[in-house]
N, CA, C and O of each residue as an XYZ file, in Angstrom:
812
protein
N    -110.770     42.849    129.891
C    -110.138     44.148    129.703
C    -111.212     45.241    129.687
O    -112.264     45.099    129.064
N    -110.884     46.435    130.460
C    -111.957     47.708    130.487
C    -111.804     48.433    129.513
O    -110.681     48.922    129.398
N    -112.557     48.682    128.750
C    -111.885     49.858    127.606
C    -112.969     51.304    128.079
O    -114.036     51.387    128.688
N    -112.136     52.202    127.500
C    -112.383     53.470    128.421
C    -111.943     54.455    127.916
O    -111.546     54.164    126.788
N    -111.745     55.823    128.213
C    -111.641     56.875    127.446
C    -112.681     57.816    127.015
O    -113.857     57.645    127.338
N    -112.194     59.044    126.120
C    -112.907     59.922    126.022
C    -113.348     59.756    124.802
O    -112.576     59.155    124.054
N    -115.017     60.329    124.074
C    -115.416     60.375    122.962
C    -115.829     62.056    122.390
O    -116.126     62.768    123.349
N    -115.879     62.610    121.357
C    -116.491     63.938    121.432
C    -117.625     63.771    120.300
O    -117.489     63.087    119.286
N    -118.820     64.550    120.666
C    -119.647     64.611    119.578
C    -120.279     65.626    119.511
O    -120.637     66.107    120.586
N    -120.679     66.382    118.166
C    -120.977     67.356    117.898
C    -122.285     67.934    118.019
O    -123.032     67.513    117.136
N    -122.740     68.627    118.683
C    -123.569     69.479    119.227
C    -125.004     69.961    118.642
O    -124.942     71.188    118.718
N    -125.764     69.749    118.313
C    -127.337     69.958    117.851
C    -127.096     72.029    117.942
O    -127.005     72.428    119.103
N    -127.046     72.696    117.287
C    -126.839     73.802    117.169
C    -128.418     75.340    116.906
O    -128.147     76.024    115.919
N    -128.648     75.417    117.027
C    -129.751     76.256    116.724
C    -129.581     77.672    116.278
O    -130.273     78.142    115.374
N    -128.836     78.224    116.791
C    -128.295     79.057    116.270
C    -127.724     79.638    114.791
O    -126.496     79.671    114.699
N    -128.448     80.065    113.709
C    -128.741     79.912    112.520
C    -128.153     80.835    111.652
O    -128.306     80.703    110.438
N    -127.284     82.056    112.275
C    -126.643     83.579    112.168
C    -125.429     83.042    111.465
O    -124.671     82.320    112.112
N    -125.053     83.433    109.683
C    -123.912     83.002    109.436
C    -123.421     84.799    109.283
O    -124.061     85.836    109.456
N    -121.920     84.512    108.861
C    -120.862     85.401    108.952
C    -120.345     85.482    107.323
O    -120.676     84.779    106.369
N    -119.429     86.592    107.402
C    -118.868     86.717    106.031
C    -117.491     85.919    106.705
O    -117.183     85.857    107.895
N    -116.927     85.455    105.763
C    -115.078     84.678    106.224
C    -114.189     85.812    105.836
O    -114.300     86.152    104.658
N    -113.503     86.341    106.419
C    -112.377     87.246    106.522
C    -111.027     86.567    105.620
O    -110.136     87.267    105.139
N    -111.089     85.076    105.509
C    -109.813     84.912    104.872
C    -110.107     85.051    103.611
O    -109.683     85.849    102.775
N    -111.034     84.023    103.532
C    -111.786     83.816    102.183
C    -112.618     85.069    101.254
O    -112.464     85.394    100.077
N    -113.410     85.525    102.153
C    -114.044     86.449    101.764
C    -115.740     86.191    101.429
O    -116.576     87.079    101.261
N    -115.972     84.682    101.387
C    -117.246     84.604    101.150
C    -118.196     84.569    102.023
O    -118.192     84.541    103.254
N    -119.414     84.576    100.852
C    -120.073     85.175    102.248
C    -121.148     84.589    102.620
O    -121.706     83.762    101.900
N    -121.547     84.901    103.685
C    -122.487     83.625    104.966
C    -121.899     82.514    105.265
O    -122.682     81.626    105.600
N    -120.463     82.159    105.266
C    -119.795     80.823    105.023
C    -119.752     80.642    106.597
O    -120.135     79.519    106.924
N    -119.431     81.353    107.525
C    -119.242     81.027    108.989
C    -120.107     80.657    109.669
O    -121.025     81.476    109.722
N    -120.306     79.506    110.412
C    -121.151     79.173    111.277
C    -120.666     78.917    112.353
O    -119.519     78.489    112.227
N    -121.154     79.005    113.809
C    -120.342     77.984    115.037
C    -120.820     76.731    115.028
O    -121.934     76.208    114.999
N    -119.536     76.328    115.066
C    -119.793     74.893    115.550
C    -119.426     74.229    117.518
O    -118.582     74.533    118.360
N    -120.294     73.500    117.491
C    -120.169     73.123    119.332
C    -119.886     71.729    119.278
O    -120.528     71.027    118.497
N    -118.639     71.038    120.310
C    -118.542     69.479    120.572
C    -118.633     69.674    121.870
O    -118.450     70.753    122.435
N    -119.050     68.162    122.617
C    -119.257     67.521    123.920
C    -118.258     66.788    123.548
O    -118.110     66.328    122.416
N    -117.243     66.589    124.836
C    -116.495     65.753    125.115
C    -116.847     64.695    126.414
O    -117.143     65.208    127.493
N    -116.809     63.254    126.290
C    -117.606     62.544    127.168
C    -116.685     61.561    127.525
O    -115.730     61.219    126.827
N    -117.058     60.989    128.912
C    -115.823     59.766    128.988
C    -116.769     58.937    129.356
O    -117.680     59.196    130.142
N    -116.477     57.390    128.504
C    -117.398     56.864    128.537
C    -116.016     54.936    128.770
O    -114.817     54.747    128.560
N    -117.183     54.027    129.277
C    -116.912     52.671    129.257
C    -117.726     51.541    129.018
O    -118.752     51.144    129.572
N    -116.737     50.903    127.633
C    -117.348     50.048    126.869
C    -118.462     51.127    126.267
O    -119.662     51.202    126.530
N    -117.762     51.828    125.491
C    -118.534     53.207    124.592
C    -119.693     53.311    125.244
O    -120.653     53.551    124.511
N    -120.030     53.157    126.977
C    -121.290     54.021    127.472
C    -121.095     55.021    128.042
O    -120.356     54.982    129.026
N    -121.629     56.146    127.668
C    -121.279     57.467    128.154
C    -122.001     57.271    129.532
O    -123.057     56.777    129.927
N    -120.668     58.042    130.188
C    -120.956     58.025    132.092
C    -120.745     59.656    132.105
O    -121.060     59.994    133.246
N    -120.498     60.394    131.633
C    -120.411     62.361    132.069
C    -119.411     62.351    131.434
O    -118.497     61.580    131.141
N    -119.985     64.146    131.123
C    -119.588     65.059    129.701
C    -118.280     65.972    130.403
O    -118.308     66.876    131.238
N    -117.606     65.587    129.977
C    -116.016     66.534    130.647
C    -116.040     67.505    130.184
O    -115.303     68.245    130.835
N    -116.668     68.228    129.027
C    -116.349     69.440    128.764
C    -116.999     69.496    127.374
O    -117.230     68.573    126.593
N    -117.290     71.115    127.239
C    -117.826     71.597    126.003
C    -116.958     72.685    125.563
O    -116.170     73.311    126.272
N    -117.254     72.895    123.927
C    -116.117     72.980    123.451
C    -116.577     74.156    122.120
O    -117.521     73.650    121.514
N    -116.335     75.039    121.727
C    -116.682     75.535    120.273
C    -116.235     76.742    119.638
O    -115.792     77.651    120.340
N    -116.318     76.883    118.074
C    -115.282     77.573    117.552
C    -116.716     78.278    116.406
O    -117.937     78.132    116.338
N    -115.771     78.978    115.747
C    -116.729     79.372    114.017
C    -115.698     79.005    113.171
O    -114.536     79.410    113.178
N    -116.323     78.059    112.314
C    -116.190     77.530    110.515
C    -116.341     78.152    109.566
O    -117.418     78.612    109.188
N    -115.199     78.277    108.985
C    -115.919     78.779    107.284
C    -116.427     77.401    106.519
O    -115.602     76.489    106.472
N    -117.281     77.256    106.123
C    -117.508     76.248    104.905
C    -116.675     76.058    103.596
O    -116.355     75.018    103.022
N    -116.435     77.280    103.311
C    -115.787     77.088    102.182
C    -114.018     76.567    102.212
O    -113.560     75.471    101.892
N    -113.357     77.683    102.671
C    -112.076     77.214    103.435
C    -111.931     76.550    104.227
O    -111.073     75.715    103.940
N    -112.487     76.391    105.541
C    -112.690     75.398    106.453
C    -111.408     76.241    107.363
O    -110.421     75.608    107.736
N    -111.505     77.157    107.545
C    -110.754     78.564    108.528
C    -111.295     78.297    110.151
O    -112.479     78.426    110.463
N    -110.303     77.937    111.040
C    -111.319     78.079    112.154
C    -110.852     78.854    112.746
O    -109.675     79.185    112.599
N    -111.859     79.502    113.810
C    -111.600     80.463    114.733
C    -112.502     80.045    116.376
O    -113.645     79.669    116.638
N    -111.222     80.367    117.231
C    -111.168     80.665    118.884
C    -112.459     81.449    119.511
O    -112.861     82.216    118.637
N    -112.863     81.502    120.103
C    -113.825     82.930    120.538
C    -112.870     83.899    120.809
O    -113.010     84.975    120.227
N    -111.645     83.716    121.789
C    -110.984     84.677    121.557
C    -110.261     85.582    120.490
O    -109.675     86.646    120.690
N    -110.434     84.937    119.369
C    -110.306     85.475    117.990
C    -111.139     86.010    117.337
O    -110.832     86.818    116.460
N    -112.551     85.641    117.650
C    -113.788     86.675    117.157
C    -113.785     88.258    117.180
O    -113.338     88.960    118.087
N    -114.245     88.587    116.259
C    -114.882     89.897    116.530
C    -115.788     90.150    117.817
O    -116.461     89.204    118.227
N    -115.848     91.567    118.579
C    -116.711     91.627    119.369
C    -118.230     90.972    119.481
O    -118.712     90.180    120.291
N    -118.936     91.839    117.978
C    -119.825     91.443    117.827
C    -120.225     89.577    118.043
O    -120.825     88.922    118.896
N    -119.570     89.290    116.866
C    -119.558     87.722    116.370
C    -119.480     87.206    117.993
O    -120.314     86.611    118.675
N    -118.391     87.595    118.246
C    -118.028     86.778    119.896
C    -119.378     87.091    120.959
O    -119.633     86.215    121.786
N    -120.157     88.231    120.932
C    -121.435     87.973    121.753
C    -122.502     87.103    121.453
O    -123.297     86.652    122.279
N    -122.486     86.773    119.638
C    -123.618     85.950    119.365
C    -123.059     84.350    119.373
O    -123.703     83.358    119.032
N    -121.481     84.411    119.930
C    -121.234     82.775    119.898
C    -121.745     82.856    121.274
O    -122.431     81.839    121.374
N    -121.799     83.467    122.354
C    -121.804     83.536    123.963
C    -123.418     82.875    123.887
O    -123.663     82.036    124.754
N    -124.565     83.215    122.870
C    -125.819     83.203    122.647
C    -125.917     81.607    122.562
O    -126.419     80.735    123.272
N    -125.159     81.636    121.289
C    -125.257     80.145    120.473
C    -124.772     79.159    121.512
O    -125.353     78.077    121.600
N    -123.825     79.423    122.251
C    -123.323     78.379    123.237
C    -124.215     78.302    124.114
O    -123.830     77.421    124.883
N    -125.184     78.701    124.462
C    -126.345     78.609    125.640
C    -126.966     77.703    125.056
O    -127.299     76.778    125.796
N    -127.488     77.543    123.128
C    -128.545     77.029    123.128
C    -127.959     75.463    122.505
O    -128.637     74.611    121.931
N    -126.769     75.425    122.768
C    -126.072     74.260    122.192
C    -126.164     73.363    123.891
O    -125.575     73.645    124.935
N    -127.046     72.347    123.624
C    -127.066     71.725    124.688
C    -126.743     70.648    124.917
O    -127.537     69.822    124.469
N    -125.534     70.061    125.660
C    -125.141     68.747    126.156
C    -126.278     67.279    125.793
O    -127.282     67.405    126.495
N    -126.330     66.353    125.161
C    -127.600     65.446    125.092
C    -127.898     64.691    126.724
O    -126.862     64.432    127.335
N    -128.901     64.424    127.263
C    -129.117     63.625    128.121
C    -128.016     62.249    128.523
O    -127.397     61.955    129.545
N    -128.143     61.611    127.151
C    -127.103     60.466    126.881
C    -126.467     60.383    127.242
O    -126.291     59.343    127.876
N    -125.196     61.664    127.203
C    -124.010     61.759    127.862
C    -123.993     61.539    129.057
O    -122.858     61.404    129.514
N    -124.926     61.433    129.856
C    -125.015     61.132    131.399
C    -125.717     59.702    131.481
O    -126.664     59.808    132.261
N    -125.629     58.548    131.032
C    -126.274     57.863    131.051
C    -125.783     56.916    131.780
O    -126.470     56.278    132.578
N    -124.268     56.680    131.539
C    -123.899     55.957    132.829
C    -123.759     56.550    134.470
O    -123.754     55.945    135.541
N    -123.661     57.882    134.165
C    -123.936     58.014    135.814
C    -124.960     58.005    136.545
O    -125.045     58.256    137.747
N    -125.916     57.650    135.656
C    -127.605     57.154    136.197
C    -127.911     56.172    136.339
O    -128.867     55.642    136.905
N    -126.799     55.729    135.632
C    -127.153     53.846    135.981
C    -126.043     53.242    137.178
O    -125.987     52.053    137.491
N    -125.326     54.145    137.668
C    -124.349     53.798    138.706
C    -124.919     54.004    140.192
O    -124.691     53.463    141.274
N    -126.232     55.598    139.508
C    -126.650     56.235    140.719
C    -127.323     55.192    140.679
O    -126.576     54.314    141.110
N    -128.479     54.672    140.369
C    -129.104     53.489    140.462
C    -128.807     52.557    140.917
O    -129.617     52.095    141.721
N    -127.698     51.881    140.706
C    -126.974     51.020    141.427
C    -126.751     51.225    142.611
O    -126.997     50.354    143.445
N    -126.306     52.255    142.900
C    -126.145     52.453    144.102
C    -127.018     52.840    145.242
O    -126.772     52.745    146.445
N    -127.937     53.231    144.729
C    -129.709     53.575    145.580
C    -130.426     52.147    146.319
O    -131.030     51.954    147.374
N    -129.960     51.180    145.021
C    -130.665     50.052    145.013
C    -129.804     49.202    145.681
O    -130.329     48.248    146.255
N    -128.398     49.348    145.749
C    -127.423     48.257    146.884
C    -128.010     49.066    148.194
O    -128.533     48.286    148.990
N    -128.042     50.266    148.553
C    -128.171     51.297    149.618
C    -129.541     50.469    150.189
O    -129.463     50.020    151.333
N    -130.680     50.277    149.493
C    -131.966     49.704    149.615
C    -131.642     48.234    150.514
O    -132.220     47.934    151.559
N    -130.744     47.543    149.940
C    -130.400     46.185    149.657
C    -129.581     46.207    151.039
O    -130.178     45.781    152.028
N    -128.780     46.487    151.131
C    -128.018     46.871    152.815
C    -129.154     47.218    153.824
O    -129.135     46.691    154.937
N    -129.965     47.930    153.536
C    -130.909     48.472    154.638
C    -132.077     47.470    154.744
O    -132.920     47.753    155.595
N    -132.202     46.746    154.280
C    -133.451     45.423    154.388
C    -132.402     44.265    155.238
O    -132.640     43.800    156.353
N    -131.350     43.995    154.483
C    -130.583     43.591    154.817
C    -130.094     43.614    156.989
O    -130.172     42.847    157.949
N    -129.799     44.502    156.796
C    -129.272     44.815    158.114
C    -131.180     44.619    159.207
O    -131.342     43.994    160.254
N    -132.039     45.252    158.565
C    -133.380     45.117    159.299
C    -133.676     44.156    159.271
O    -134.607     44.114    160.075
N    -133.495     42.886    158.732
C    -133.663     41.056    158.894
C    -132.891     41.044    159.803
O    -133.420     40.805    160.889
N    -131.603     41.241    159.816
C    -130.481     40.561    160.697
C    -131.135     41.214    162.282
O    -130.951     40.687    163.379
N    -131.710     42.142    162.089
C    -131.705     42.821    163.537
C    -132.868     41.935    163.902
O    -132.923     41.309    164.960
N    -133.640     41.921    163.123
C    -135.515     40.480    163.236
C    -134.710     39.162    163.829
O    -134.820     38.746    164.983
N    -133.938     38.638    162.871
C    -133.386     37.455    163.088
C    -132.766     37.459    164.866
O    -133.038     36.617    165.722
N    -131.883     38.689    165.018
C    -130.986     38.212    166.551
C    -132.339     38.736    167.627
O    -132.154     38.271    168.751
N    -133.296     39.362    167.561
C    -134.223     39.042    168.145
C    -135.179     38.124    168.598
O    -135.995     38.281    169.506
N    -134.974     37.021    167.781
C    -136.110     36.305    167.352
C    -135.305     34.936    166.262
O    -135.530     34.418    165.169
N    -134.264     34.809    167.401
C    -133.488     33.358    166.464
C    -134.177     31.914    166.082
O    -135.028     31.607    166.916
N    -134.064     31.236    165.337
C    -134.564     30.170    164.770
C    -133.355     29.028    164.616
O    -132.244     29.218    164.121
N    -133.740     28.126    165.026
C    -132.948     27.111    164.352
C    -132.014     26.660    162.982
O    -132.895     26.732    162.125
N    -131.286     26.413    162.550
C    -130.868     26.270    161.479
C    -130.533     27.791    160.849
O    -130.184     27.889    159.673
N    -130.648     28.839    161.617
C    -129.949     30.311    161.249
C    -128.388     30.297    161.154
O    -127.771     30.075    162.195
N    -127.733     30.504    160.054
C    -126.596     30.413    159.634
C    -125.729     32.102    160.382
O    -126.215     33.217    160.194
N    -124.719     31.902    161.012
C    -123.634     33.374    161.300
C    -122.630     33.193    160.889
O    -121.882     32.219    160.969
N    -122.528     34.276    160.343
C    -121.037     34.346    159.820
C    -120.139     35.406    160.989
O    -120.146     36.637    161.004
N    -119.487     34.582    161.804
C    -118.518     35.810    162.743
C    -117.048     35.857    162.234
O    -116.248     34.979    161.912
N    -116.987     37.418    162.292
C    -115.520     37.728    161.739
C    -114.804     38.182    163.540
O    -115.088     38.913    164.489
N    -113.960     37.374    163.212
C    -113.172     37.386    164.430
C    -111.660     36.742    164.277
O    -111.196     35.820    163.606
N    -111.153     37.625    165.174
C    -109.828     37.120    164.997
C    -109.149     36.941    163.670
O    -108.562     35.869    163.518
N    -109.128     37.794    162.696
C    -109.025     38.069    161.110
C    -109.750     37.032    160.425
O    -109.640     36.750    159.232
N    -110.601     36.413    161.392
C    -111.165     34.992    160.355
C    -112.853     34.654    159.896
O    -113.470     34.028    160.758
N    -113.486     34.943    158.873
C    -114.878     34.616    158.659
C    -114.914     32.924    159.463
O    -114.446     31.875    159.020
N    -115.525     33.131    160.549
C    -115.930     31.539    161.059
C    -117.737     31.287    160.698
O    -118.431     32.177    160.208
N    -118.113     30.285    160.960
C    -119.494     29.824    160.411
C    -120.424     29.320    161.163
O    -119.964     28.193    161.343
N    -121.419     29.356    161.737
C    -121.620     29.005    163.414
C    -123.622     28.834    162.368
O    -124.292     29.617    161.695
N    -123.786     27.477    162.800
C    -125.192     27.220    162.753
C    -125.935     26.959    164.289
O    -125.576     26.270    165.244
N    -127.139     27.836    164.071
C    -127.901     27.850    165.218
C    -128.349     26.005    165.362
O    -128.937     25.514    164.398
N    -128.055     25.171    166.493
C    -128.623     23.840    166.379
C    -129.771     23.595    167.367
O    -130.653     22.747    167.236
N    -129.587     24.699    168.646
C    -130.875     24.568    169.723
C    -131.120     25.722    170.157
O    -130.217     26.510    169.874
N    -132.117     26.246    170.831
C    -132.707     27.142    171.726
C    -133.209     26.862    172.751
O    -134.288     26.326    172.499
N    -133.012     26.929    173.947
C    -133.646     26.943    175.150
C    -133.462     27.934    175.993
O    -132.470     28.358    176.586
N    -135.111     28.386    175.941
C    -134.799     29.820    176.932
C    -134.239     31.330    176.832
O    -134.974     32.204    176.372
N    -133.211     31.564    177.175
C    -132.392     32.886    176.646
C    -130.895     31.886    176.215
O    -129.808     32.464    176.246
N    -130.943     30.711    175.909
C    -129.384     30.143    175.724
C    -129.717     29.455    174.281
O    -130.681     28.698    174.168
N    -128.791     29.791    173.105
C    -128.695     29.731    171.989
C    -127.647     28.992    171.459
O    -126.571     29.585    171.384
N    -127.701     27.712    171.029
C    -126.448     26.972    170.936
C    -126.502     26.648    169.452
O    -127.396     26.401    168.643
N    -124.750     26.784    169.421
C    -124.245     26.608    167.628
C    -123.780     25.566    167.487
O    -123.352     24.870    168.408
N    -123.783     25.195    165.993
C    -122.614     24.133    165.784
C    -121.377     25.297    165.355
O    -121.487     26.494    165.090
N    -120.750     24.833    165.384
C    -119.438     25.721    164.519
C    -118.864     24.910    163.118
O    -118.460     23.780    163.391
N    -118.770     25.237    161.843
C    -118.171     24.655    160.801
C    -116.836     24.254    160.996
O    -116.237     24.923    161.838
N    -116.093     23.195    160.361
C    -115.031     22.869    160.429
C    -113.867     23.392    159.550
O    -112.671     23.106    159.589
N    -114.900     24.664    158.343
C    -113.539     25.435    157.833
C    -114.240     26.443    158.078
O    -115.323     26.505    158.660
N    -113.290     27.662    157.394
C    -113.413     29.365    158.140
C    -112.211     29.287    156.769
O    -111.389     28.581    156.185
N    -112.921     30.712    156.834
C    -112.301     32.088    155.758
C    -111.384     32.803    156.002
O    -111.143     33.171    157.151
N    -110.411     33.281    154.583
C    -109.736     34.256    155.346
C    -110.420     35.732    154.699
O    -109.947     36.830    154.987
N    -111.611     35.554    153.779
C    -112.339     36.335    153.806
C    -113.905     35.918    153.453
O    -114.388     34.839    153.112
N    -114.484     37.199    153.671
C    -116.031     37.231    153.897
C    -116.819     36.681    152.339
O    -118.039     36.520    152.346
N    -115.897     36.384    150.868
C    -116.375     35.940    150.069
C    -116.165     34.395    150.251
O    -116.987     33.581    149.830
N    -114.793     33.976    151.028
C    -114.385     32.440    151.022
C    -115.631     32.094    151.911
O    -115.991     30.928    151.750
N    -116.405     32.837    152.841
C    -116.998     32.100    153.781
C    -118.059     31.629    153.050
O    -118.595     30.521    153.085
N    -118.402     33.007    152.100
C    -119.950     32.253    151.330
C    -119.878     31.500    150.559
O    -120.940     31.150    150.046
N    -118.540     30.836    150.060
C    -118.586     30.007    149.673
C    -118.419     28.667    150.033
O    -118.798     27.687    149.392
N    -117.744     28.693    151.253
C    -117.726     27.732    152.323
C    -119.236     27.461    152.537
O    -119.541     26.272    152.445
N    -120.161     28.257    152.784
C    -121.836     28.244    152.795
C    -122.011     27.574    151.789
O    -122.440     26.446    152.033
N    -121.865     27.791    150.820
C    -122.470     27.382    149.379
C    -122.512     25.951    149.247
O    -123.425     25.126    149.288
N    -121.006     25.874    149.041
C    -120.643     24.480    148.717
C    -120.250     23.427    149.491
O    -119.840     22.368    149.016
N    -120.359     23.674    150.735
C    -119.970     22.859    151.962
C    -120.798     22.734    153.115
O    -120.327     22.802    154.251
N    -122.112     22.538    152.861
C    -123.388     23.337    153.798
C    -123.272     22.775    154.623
O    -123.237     23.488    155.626
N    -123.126     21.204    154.935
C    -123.338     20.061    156.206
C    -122.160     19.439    156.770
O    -122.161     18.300    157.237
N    -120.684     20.564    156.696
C    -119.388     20.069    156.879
C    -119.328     20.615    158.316
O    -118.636     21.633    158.339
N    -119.794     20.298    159.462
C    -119.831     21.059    160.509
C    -119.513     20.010    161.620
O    -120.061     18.907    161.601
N    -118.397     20.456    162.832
C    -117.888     20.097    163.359
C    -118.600     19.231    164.803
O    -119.821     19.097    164.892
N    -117.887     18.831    165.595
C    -118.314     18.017    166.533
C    -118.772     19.239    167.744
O    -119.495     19.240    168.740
N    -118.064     20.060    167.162
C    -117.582     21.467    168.462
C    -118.847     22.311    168.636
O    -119.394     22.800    167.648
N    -119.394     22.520    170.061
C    -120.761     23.788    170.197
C    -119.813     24.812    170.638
O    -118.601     24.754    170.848
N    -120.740     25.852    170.737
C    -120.675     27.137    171.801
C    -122.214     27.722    171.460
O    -123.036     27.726    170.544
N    -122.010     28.276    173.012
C    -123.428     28.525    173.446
C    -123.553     29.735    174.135
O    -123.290     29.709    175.337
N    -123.951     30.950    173.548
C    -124.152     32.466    173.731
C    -125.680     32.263    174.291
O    -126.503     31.360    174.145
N    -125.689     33.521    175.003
C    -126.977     34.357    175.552
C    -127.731     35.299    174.624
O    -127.003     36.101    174.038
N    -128.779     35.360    174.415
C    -129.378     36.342    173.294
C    -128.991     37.501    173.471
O    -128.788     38.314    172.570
N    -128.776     37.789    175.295
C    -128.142     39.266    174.954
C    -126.737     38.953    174.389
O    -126.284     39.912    173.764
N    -126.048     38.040    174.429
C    -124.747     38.291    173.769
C    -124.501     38.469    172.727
O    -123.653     39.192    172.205
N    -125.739     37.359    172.055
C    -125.812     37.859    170.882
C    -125.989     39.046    170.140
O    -125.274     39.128    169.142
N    -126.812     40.059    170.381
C    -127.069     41.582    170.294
C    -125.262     42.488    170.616
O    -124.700     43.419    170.039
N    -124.986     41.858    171.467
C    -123.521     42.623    172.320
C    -122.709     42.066    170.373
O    -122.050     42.928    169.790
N    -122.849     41.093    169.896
C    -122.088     40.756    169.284
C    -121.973     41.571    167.964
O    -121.089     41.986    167.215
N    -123.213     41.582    168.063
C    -123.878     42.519    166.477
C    -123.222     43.938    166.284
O    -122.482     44.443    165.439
N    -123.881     44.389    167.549
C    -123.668     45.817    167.647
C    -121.792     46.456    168.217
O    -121.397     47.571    168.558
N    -120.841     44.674    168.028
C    -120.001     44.944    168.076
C    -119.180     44.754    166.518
O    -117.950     44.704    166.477
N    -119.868     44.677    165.511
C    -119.969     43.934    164.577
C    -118.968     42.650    164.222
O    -118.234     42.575    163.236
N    -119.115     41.725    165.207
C    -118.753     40.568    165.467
C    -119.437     39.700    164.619
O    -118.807     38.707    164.254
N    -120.568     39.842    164.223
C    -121.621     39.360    163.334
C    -121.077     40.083    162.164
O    -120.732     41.255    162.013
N    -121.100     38.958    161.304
C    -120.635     39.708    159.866
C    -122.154     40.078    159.273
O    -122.684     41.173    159.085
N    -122.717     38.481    159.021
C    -124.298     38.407    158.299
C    -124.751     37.213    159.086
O    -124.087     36.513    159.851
N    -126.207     37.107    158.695
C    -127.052     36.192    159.096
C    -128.037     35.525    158.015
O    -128.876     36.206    157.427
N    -127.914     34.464    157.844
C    -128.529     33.974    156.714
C    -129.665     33.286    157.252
O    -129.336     32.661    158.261
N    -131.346     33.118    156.851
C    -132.104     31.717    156.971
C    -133.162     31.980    156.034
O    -133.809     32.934    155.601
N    -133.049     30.533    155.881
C    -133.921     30.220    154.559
C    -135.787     30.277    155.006
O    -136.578     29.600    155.662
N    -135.799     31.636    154.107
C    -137.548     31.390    154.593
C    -138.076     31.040    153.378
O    -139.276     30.783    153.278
């Protein structure tokens, strides 16, 4: 289960200017107060939805709107709200998502620059995964001669690109009686048709 939702927390304030309270009457009792509102999962804050703040009496505990301020009062909350600053924290999961995602971005791009090494420069025992015909099929490189590149083909296939790796995984030497035998340029024709899902070999 995801748990999720919003948290608010109250604001590091600097702003040090108290007020007389109008209901109450006492005096220096008003201060502003500032909250961050954050939405966070599994209580990690991922970004701050909004900021938020009023003036307190201490004594009564009276609150007031900015639009309810006095002129004055209402320019030095405009002050105080500048120096009331959001914590870093509050962004902490969207730095770790950006991260994530820099680093899959990284991970795709090495990725794809092997596969392009590999159909240049095929090897034996190089594992393909071709999606064709709605189906992850599994094709091991078994010979090379020349510009002609011959597979075995596996005897099961996916109906998706996670069943296949696992068909890889756990079924490594289940491979059929059946070849087919592409041209290196076909191979390239295949890639760049993305007929080639991935290319796996063990270095």
């Amino acid at each position: 289960m995801i748990i999720f939702g919003t948290r608010t927390k109250i604001l590091k304030n600097n702003f040090t200017s108290t007020y007389d309270c109008p209901n109450c009457g006492s005096k220096d009792t008003v201060q502003f107060v500032f909250a961050s509102r954050y939405f966070h999962i599994f209580w990690i804050p991922i970004f701050s939805t909004s900021k938020t703040g009023v003036s307190q009496c201490s004594n009564c505990k009276q609150v007031r709107y900015p639009h309810e301020m006095v002129p004055q009062m209402k320019a030095d909350y405009q002050i105080a709200a500048t120096q009331a600053k959001r914590p870093f924290t509050q962004y902490t999961g969207a730095l770790l998502i950006a991260l994530l995602l820099v680093l899959i971005a990284i991970m795709v791009f090495f990725k794809s620059l092997h596969e392009s090494q590999y159909i240049k420069a095929p090897e034996v025992n190089d594992i393909y995964t071709i999606h064709e015909d709605g189906k992850y099929k599994i094709y091991r490189i078994e010979s090379i001669a020349g510009d002609s590149v011959t597979f075995q083909i596996h005897k099961m296939e996916g109906a998706k690109a996670s069943e296949a790796s696992t068909i890889k995984r756990k079924h490594a030497h289940e491979y059929s009686e059946e070849r087919i035998r592409f041209s290196k340029a076909d191979i390239g024709k295949m890639k760049s048709t993305r007929t080639i899902y991935s290319i796996d070999r063990n270095e």
